[in-house]
N, C-alpha and C positions, 0 to 999 in steps of 0.2 A: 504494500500500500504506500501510497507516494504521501507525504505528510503535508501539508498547509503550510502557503508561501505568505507572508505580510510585508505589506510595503506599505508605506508612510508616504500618503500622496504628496501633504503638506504639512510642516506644522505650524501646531496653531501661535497662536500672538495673543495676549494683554499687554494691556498697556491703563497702567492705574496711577494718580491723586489719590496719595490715602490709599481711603478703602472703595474711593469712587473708581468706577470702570469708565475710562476716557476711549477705548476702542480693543473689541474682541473680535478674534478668530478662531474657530477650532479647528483640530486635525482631522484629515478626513486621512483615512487608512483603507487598503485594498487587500481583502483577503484574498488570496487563491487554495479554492478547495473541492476538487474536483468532486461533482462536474463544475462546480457554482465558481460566479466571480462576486463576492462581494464586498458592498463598501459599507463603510460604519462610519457614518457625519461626512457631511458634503462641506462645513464648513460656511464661511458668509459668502454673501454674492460679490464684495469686494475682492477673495481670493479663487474665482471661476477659471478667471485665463491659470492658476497657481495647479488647479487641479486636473482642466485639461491636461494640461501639458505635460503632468506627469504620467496619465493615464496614456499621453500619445507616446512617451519614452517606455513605456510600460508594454508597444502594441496592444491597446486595450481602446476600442470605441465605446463612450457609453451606452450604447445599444446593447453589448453584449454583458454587460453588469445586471447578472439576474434579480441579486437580492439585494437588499438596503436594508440597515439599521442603525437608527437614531438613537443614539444615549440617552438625549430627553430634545423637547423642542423648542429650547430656545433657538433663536434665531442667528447666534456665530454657528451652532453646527446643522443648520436643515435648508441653510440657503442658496445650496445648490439641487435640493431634490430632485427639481423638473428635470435634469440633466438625465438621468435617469427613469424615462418611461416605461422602459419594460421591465423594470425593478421591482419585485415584490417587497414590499415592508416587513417587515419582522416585529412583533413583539408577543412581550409576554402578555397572556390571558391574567384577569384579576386573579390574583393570589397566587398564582404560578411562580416561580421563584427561579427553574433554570429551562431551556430549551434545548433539545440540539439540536443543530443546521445542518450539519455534515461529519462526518467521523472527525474526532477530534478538533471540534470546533463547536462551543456552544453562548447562547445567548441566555446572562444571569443576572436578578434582580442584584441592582446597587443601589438604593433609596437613601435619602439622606437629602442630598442637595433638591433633587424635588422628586416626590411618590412615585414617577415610574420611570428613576432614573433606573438602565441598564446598561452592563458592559461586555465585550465577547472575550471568551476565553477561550485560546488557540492554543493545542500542542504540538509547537513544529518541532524545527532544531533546539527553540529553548522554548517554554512558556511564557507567550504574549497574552497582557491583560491590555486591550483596547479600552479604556474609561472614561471617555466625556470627562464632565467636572465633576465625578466620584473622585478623583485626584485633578484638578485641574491644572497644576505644577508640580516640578520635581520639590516647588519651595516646601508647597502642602505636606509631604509625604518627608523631609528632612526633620521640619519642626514638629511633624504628626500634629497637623492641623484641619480639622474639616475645612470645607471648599465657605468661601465667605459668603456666600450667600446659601443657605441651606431652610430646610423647615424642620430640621432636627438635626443637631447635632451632636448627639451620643449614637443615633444612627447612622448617620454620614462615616463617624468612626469605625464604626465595626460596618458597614461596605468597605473600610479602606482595609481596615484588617482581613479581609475575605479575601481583596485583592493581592492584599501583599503574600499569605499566605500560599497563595497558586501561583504568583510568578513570577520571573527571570527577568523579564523587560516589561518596563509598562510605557505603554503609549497615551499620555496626557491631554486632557482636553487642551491645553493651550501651553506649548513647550516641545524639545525633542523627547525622543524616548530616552527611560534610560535606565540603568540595570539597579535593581533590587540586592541592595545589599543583602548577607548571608552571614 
C-alpha cells in the first residue's frame, strides 16, 4: 500500500496589534491519498494566485481535487472553496468525533477555538496533524496556549493535547509546519 503524500500548498500568515488581528491567512494543505486528492482550507481569496500555483507545481488542476475539508469556516481558510467544484466536503456528523477518508488518513473533532472545529490526521512517512486554528502557531503550541480566540479554553487545550499526542509534524492554521518535539 503506497502511504499519503502532504504538501503545504501555502502557508498561512497573521499579522496582529496586540491581541487584535490586523490580517489573516490560512494554510491550505494537499493530501495525496489514493485514489482521492485532497485539500484541507483553501485559505483567503487574497492568497488564490499563492494556491494555484502551487497546485500547478504540484501537476494538480482543481478539477481533479475530489474532496475538501475545512477546519472551521472562518473566512482566512474557506476563501478559496469555489476553486474546487467537484470537491466533496467533509465533515463530521453531530457528535461524531473521528472519520476516515482513506487508509491512513482520517478526519477528527478538535473543538475549542469554535464547536466544529476539525483537523486531518495522516500517517505517511511521519504523522501529519493538519489543524486550522486548533494550533494556529508554532507560538500556540511552544507557550501551550489555546488559539486567542476560542469559546472554551480548557477545550481548545486538550484538542491540542490530542494533536500533539498523534504527531510528528503539525501543519498550523497560520505558520510553516513544524516538528513536534519528543
Amino acid at each position: 500500500m503506497t502511504l499519503p503524500q502532504v504538501r503545504v500548498l501555502c502557508e498561512g500568515f497573521i499579522r496582529r496589534d496586540g491581541k487584535a488581528i490586523l490580517e489573516a491567512h490560512g494554510s491550505s494543505t494537499l493530501v495525496l491519498c489514493n485514489p482521492h486528492k485532497l485539500v484541507v482550507d483553501t485559505s483567503s481569496l487574497a492568497y488564490r494566485d499563492r494556491v494555484l500555483a502551487a497546485l500547478v507545481r504540484e501537476g494538480i488542476d482543481p478539477e481533479q481535487v475530489d474532496l475538501l475539508v475545512n477546519t472551521h469556516d472562518h473566512h482566512d481558510h474557506i476563501g478559496n472553496n469555489q476553486l474546487f467544484r467537484r470537491a466533496k466536503p467533509l465533515t463530521l456528523g453531530r457528535g461524531e468525533k473521528e472519520m476516515s477518508i482513506c487508509p491512513n488518513v482520517k478526519l477528527v473533532a478538535t473543538p475549542g477555538h469554535t464547536h466544529s472545529s476539525v483537523s486531518v490526521f495522516v500517517e505517511a512517512e511521519v504523522r501529519y496533524a493538519i489543524v486550522g486554528d486548533a494550533i494556529p502557531t508554532r507560538d500556540n503550541y511552544e507557550k501551550w496556549l489555546p488559539p486567542g480566540i476560542n469559546y472554551d479554553p480548557d477545550l481548545a487545550l486538550q484538542s491540542m493535547r490530542s494533536i500533539v499526542d498523534f504527531a510528528d509534524v503539525i501543519v498550523p492554521g497560520h505558520g510553516p509546519p513544524f516538528r513536534v518535539d519528543r
